[in-house]
mmCIF file of the protein (N, C-alpha, C, O) and its ligand, coordinates in Angstrom:
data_MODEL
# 
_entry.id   MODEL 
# 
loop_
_entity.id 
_entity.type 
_entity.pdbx_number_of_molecules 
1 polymer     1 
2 non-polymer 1 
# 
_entity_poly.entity_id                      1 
_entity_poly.type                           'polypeptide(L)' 
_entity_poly.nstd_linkage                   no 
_entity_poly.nstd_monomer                   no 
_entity_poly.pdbx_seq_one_letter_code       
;(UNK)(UNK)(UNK)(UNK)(UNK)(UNK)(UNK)(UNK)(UNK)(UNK)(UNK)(UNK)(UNK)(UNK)(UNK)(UNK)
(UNK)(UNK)(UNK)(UNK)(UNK)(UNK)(UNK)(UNK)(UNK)(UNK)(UNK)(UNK)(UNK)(UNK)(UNK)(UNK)
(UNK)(UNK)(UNK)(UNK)(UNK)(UNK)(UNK)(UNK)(UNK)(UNK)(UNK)
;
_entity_poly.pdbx_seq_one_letter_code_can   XXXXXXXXXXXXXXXXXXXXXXXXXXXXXXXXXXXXXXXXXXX 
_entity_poly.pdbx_strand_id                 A 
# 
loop_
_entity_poly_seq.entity_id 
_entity_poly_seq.num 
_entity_poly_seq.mon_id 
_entity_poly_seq.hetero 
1 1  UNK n 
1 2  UNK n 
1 3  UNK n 
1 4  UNK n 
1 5  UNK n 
1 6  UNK n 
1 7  UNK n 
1 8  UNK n 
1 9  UNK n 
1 10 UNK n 
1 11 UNK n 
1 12 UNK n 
1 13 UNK n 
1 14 UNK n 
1 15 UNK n 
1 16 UNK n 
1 17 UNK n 
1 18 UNK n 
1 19 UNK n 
1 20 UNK n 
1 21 UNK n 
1 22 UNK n 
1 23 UNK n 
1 24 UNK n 
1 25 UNK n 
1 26 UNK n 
1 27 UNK n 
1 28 UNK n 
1 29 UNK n 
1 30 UNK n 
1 31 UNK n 
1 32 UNK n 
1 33 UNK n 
1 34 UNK n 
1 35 UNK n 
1 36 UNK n 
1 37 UNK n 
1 38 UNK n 
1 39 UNK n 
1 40 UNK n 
1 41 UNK n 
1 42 UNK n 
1 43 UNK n 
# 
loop_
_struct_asym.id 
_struct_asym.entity_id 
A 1 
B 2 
# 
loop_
_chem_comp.id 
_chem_comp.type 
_chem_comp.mon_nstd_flag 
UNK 'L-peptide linking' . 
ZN  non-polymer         . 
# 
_pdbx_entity_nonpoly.entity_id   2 
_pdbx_entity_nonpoly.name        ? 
_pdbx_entity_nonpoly.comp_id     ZN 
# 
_pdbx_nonpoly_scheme.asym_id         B 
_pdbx_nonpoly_scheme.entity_id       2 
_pdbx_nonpoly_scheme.mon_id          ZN 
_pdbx_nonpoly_scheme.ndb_seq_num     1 
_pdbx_nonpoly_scheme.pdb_seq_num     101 
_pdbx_nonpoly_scheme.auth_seq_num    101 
_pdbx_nonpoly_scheme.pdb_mon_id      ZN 
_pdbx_nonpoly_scheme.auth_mon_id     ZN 
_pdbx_nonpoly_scheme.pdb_strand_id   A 
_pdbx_nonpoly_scheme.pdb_ins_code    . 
# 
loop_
_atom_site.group_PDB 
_atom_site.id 
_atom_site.type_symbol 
_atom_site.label_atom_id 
_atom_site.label_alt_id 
_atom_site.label_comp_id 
_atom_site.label_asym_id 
_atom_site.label_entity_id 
_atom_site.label_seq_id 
_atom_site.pdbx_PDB_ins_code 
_atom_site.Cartn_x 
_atom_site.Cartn_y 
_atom_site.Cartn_z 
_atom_site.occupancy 
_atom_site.B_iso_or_equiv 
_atom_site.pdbx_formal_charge 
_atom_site.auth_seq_id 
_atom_site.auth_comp_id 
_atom_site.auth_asym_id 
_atom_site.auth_atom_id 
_atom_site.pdbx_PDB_model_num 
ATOM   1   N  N  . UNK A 1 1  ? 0.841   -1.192 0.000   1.00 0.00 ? 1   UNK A N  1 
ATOM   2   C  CA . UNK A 1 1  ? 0.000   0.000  0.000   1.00 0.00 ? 1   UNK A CA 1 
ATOM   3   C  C  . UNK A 1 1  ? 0.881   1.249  0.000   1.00 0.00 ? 1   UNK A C  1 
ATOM   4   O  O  . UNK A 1 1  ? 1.816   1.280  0.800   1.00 0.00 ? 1   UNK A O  1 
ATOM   5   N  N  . UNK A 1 2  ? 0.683   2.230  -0.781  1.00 0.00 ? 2   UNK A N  1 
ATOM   6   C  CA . UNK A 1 2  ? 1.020   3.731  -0.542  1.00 0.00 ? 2   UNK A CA 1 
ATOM   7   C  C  . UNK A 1 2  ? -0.175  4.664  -0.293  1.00 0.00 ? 2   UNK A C  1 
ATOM   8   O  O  . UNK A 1 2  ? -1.346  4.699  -0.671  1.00 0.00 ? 2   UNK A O  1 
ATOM   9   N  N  . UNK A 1 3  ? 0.880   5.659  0.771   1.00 0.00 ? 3   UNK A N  1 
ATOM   10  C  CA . UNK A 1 3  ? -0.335  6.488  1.296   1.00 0.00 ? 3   UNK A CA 1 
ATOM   11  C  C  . UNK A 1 3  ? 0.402   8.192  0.621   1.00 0.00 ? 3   UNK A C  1 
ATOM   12  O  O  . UNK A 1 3  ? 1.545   8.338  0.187   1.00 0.00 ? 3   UNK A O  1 
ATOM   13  N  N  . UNK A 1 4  ? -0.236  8.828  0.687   1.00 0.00 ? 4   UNK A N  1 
ATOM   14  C  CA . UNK A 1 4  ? -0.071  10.356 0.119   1.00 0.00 ? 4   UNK A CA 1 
ATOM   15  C  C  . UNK A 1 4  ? 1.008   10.902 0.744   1.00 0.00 ? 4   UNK A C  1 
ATOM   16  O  O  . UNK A 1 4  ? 0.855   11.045 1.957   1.00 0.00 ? 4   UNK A O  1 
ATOM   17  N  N  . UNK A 1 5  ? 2.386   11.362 0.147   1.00 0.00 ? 5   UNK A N  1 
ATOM   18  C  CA . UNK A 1 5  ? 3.366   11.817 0.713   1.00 0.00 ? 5   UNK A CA 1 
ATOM   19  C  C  . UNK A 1 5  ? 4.714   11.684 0.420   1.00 0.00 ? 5   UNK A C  1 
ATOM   20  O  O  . UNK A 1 5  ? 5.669   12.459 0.359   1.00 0.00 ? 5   UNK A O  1 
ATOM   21  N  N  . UNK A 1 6  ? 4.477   10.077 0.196   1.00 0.00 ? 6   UNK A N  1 
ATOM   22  C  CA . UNK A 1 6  ? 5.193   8.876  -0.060  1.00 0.00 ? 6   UNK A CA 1 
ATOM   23  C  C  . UNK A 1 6  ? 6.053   9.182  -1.302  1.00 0.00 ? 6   UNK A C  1 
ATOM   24  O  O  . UNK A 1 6  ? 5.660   9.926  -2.200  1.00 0.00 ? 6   UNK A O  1 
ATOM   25  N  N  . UNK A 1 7  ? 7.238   8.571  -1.299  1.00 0.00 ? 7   UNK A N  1 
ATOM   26  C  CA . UNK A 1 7  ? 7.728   9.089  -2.666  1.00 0.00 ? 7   UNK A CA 1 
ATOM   27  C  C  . UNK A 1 7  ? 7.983   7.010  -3.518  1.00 0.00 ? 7   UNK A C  1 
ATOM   28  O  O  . UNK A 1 7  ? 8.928   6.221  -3.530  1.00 0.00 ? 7   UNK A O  1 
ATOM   29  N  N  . UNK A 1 8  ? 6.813   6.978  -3.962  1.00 0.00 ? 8   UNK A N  1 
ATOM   30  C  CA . UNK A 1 8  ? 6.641   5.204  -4.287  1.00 0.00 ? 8   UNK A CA 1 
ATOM   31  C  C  . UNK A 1 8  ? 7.726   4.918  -5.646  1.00 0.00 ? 8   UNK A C  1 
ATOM   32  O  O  . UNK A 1 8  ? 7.989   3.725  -5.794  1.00 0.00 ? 8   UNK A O  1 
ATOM   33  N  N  . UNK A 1 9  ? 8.145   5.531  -6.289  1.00 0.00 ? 9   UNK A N  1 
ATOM   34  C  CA . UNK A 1 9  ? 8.417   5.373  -7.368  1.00 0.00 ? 9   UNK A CA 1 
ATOM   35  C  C  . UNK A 1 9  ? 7.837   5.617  -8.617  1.00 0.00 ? 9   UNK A C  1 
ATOM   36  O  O  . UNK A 1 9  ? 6.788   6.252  -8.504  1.00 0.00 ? 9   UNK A O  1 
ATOM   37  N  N  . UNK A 1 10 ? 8.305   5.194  -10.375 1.00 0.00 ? 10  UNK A N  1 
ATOM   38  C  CA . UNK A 1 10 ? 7.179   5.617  -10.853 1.00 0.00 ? 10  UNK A CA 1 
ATOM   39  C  C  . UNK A 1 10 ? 6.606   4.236  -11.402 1.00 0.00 ? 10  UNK A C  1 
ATOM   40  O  O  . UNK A 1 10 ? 7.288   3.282  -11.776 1.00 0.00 ? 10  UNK A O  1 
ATOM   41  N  N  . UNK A 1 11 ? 5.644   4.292  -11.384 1.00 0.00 ? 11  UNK A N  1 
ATOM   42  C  CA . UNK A 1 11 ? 4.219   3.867  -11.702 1.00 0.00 ? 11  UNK A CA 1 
ATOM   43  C  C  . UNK A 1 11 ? 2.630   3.788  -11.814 1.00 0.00 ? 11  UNK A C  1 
ATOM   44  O  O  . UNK A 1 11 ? 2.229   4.951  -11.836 1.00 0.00 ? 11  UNK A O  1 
ATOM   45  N  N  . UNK A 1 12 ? 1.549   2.890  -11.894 1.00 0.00 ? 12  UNK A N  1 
ATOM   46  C  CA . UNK A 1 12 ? 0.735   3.495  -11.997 1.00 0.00 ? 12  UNK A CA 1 
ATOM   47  C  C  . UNK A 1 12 ? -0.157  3.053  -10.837 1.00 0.00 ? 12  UNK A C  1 
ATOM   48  O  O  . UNK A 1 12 ? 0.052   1.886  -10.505 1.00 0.00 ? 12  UNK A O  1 
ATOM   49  N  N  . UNK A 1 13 ? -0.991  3.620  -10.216 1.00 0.00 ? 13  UNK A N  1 
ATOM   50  C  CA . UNK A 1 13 ? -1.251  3.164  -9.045  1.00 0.00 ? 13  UNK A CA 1 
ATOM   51  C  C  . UNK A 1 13 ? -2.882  3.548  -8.250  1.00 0.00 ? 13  UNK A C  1 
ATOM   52  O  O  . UNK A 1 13 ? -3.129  4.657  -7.776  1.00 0.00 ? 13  UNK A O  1 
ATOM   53  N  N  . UNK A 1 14 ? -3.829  2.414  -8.245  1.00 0.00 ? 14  UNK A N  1 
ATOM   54  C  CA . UNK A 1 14 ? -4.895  2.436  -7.867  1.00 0.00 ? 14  UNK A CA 1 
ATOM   55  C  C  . UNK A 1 14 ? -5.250  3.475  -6.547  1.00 0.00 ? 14  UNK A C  1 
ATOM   56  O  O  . UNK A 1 14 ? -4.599  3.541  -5.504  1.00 0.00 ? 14  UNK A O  1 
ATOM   57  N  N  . UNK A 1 15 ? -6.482  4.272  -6.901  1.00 0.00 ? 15  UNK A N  1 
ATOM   58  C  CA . UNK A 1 15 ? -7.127  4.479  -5.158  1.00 0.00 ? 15  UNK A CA 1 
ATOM   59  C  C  . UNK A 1 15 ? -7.734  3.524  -4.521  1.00 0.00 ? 15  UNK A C  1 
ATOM   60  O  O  . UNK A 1 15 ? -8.292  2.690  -5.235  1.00 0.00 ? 15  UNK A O  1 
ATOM   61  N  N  . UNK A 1 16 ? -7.787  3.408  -3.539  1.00 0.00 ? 16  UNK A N  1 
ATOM   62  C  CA . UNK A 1 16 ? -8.646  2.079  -2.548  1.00 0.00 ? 16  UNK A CA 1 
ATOM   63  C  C  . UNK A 1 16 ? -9.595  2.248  -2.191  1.00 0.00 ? 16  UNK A C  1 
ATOM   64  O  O  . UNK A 1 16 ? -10.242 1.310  -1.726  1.00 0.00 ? 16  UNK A O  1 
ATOM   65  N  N  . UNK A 1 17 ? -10.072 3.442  -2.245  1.00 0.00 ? 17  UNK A N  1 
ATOM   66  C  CA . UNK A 1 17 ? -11.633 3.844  -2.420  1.00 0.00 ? 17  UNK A CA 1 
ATOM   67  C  C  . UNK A 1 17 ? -12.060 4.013  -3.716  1.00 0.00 ? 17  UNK A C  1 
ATOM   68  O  O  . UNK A 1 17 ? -12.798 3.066  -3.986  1.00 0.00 ? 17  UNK A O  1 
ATOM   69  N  N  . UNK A 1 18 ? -11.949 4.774  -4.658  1.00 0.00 ? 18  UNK A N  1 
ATOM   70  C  CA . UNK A 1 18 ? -12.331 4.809  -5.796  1.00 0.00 ? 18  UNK A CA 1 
ATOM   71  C  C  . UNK A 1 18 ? -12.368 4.110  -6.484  1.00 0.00 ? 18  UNK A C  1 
ATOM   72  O  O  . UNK A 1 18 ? -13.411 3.478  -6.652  1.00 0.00 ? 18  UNK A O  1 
ATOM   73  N  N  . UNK A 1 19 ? -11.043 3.824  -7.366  1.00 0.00 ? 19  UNK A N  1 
ATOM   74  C  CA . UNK A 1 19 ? -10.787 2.711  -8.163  1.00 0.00 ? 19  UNK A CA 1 
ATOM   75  C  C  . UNK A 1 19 ? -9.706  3.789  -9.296  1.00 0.00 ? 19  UNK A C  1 
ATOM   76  O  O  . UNK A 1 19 ? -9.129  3.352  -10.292 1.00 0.00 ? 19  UNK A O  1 
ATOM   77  N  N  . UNK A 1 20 ? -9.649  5.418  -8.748  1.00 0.00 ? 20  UNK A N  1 
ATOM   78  C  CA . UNK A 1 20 ? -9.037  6.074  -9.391  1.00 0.00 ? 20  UNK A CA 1 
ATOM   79  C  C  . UNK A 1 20 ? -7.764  6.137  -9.843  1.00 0.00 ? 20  UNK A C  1 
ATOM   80  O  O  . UNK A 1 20 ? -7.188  6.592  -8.855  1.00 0.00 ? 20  UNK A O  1 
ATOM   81  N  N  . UNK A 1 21 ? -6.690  5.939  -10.933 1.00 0.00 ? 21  UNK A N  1 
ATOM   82  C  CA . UNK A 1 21 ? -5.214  5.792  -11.598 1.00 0.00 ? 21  UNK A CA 1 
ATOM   83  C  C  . UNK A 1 21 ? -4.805  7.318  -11.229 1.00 0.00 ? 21  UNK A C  1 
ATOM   84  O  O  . UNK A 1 21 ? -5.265  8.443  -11.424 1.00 0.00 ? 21  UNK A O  1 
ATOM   85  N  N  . UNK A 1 22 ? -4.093  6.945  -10.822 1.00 0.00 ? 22  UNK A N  1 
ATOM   86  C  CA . UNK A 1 22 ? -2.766  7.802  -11.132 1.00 0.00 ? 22  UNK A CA 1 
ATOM   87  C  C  . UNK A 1 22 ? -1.905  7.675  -10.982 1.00 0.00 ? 22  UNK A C  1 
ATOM   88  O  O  . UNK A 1 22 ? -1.521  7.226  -9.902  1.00 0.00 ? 22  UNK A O  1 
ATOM   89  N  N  . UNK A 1 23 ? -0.828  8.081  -12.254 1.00 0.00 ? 23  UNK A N  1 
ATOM   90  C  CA . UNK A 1 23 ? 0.322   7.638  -12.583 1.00 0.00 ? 23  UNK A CA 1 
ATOM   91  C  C  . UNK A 1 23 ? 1.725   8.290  -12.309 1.00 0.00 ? 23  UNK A C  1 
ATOM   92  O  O  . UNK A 1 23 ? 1.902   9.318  -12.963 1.00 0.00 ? 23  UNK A O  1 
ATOM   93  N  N  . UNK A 1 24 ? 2.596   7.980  -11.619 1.00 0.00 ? 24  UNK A N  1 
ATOM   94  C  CA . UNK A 1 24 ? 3.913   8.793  -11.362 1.00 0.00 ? 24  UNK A CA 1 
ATOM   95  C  C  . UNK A 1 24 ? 5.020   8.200  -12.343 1.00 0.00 ? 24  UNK A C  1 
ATOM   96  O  O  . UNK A 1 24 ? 5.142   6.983  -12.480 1.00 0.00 ? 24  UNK A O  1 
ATOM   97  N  N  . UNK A 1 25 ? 5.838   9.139  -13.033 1.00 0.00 ? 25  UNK A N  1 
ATOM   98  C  CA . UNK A 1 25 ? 6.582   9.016  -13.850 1.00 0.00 ? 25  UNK A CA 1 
ATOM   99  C  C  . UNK A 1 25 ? 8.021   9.902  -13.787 1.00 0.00 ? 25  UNK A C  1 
ATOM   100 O  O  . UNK A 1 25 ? 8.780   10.448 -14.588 1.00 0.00 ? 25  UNK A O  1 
ATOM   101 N  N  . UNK A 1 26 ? 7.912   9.694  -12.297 1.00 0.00 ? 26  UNK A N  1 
ATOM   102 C  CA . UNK A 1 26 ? 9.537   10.123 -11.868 1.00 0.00 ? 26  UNK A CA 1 
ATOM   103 C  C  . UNK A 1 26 ? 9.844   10.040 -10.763 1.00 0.00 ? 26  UNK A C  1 
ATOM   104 O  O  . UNK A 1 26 ? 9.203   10.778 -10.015 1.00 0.00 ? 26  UNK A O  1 
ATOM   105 N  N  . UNK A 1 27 ? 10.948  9.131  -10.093 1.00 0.00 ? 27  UNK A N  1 
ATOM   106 C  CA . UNK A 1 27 ? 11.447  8.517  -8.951  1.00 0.00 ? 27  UNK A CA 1 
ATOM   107 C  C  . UNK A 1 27 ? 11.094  9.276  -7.673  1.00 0.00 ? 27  UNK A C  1 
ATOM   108 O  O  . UNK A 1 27 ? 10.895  8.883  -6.524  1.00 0.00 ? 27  UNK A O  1 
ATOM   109 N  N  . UNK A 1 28 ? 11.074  10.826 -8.392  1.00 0.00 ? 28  UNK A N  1 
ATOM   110 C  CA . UNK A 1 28 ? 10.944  11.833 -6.971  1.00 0.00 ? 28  UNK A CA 1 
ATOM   111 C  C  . UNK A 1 28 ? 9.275   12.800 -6.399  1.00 0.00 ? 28  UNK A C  1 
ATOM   112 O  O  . UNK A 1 28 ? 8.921   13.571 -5.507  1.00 0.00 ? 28  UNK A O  1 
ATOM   113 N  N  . UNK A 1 29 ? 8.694   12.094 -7.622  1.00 0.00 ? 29  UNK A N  1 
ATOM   114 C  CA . UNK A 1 29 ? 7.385   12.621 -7.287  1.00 0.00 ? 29  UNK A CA 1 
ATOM   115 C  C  . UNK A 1 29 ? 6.835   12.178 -5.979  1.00 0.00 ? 29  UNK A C  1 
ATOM   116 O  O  . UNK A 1 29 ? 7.338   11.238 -5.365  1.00 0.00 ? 29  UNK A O  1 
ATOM   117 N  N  . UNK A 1 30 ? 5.944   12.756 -5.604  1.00 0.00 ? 30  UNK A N  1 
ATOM   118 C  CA . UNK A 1 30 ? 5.174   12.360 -3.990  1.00 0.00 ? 30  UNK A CA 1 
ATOM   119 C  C  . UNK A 1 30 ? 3.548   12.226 -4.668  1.00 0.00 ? 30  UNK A C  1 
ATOM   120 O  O  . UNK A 1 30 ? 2.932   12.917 -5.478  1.00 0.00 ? 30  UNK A O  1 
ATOM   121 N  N  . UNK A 1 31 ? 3.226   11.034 -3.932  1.00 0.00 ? 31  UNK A N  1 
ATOM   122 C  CA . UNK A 1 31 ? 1.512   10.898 -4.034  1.00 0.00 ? 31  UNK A CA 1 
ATOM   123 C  C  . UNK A 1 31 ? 1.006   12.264 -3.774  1.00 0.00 ? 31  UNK A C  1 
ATOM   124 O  O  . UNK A 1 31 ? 1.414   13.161 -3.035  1.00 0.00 ? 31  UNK A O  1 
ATOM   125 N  N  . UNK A 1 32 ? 0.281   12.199 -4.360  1.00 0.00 ? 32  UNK A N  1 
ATOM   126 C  CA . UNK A 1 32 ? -0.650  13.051 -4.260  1.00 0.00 ? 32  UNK A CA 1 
ATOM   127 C  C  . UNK A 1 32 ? -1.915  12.767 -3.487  1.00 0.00 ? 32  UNK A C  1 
ATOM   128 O  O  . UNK A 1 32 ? -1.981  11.538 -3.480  1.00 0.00 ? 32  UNK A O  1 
ATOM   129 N  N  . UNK A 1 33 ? -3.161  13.343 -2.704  1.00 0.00 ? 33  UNK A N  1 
ATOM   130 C  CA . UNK A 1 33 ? -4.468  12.410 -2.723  1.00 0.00 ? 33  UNK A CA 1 
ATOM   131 C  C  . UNK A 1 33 ? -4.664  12.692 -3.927  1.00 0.00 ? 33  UNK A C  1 
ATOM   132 O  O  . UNK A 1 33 ? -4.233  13.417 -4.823  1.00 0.00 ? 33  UNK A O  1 
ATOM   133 N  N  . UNK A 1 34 ? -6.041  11.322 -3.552  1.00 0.00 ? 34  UNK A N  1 
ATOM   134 C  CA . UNK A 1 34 ? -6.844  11.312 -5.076  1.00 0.00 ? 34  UNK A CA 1 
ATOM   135 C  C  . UNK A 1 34 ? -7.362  12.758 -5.416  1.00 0.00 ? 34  UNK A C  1 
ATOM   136 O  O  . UNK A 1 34 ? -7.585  13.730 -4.694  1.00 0.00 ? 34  UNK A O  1 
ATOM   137 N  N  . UNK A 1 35 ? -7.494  12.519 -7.013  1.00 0.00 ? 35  UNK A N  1 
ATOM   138 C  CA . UNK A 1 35 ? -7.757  13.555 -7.483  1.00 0.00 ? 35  UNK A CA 1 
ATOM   139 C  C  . UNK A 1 35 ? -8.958  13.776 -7.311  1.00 0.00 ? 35  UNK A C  1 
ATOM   140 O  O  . UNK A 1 35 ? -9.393  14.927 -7.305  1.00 0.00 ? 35  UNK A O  1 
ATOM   141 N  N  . UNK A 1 36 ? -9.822  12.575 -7.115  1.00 0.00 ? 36  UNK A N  1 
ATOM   142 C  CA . UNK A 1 36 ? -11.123 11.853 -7.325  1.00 0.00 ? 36  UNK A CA 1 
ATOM   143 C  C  . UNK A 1 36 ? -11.938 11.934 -6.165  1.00 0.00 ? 36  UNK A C  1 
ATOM   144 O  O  . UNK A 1 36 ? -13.113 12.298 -6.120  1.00 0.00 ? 36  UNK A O  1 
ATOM   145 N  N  . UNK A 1 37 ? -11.355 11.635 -5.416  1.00 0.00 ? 37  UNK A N  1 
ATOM   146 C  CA . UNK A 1 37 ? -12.021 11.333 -4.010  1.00 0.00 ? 37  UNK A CA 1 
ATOM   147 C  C  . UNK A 1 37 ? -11.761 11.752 -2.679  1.00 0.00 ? 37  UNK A C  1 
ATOM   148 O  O  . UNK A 1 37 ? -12.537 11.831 -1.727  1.00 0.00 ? 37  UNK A O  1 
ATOM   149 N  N  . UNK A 1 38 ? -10.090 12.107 -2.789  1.00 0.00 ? 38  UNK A N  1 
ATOM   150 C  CA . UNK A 1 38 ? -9.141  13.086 -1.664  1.00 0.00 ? 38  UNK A CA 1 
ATOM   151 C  C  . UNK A 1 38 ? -8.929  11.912 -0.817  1.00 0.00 ? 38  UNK A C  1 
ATOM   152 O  O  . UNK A 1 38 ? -8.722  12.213 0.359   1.00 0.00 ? 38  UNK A O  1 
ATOM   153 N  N  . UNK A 1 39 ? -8.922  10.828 -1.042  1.00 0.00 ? 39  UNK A N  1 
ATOM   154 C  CA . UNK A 1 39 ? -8.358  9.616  -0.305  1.00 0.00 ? 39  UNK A CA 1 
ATOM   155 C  C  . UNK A 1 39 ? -6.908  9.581  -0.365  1.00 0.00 ? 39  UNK A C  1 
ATOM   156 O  O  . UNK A 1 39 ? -6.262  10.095 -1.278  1.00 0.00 ? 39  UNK A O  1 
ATOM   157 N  N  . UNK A 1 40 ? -6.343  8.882  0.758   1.00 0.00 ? 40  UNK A N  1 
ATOM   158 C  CA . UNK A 1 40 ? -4.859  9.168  0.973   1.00 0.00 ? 40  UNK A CA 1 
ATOM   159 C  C  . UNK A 1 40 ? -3.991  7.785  0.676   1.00 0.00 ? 40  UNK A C  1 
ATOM   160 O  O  . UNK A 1 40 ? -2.784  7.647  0.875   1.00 0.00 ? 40  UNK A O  1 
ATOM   161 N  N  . UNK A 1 41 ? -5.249  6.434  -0.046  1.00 0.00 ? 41  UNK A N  1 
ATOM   162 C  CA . UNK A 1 41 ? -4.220  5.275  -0.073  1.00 0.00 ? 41  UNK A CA 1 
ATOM   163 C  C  . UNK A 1 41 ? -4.752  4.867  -1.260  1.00 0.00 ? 41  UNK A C  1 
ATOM   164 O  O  . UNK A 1 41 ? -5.786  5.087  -1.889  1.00 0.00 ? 41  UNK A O  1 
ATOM   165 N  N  . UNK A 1 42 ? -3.729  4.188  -1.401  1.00 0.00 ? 42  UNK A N  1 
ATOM   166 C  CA . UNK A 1 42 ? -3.753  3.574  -2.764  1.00 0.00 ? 42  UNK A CA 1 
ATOM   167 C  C  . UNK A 1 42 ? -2.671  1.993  -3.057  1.00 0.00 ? 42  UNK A C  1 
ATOM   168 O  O  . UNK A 1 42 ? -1.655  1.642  -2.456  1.00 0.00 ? 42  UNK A O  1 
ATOM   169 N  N  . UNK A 1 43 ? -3.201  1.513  -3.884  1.00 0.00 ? 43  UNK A N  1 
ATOM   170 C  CA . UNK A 1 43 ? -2.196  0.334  -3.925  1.00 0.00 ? 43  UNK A CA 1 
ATOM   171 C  C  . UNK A 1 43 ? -1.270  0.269  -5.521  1.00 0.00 ? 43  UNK A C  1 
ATOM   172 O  O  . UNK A 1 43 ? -0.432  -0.611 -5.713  1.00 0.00 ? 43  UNK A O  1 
HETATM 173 ZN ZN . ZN  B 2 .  ? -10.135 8.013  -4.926  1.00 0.00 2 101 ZN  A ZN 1 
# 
């Protein structure tokens, strides 16, 4: 699981409430919440 903050790597990565993507595409990005829902985890 990643939670919002997190610096996961890049890939693409489910909300756990929603079902919302979003995708990181650089080693140093940080989650974001959803864009979707403002949920803070994701898998
Ligand atoms: Zn969501």
């Amino acid at each position: 699981m990643v939670t919002t903050g997190e610096k996961p790597g890049k890939g693409t990565y489910t909300c756990r409430n929603c079902g919302q993507r979003i995708t990181l595409d650089d080693t140093t990005d940080t989650m974001p919440p959803c864009p979707k829902c403002g949920k803070t985890e994701f898998n």
